[in-house]
C-alpha positions, 0 to 999 in steps of 0.5 A: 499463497500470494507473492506480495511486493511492499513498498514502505512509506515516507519513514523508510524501512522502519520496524512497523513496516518489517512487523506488517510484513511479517505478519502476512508472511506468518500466513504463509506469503512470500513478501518482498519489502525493498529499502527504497532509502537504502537504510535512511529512517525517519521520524518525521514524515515531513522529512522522510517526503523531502528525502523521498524527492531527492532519490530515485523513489519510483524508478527504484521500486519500478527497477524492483518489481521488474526483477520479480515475477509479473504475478504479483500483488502490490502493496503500499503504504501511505507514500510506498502507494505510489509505486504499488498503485502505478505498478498494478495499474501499468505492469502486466500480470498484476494480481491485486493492490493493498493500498493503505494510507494513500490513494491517487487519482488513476488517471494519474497512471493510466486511463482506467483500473485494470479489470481482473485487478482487485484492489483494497484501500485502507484509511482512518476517515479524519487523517488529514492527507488521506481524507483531506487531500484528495485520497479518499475522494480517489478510492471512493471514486476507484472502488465505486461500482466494482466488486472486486474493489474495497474501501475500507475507513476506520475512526481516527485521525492518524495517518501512520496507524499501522506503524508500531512505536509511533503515536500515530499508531492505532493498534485495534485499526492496524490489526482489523486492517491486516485481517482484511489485507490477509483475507483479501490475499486469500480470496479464491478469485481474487489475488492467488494465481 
């Protein structure tokens, strides 16, 4: 089984998040999932990023996964990709990346992907900051050529569609993207160490 680092998105620790994490412990994974606002929760995004830039969001969850073990796999979703793709792209002993809802340039965080690290990016292909501002231009360009590295677009336009109790939720989406994520942490050559 996997141990898996989460960071959550823009909203904070919210039930959704809790409930994602849930679900991939019910597999049997070991989930650590930090409270990067240290308790704050919003309901709307656009509130939850100013917070987000008025706290030490990267360096809290960089101080956090260097007090875990160096074999894990990071997951974000939407904002918490940040942390999770710098951190599989730059930490030693990364062992995969579920990026869902976001995805950055990886010159951003280095030069290259880092062979060996299997990576899964989960968008809805009409959400306006996935698809329109540069995302899934990042994760086609990430996956392209690579076998171990997925690009997985669902119908919709929501952006939170994992997040439960919110409109944006896509409950047929978030359920196909949790049986992805949940086989992807139990592929035998994948993320396991």
């Amino acid at each position: 089984m996997a141990e898996v680092l989460l960071f959550h998105h823009a909203l904070g620790l919210t039930e959704g998040v809790r409930a994602f994490a849930d679900g991939l412990r019910r597999a049997g994974h070991t989930v650590h999932v930090p409270d990067l606002y240290e308790g704050r929760v919003f309901e709307d995004l656009a509130a939850g990023v100013a917070y987000s830039s008025e706290t030490d969001f990267m360096a809290r969850a960089d101080r956090i996964a260097w007090e875990l073990p160096e074999a894990l796999v990071y997951a974000g979703l939407s904002l918490g990709v940040l942390p999770a793709q710098k951190l599989a792209q730059t930490r030693p002993g990364a062992l995969g990346a579920l990026l869902i809802g976001a995805c950055v340039p990886v010159d951003a965080f280095g030069t290259a992907w880092p062979e060996g690290v299997p990576v899964q990016v989960h968008g809805m292909e009409a959400d306006p900051y996935f698809a329109g501002e540069g995302d899934l231009a990042a994760a086609r360009e990430l996956v392209a050529g690579a076998a171990d590295r997925e690009l997985f677009l669902y119908p919709g336009s929501a952006h939170l569609f994992t997040e439960r109790g919110t409109p944006s939720y896509a409950p047929d989406a978030a359920a196909l993207c949790a049986e992805r994520a949940l086989s992807f942490l139990e592929e035998p050559e994948g993320v396991t160490a």
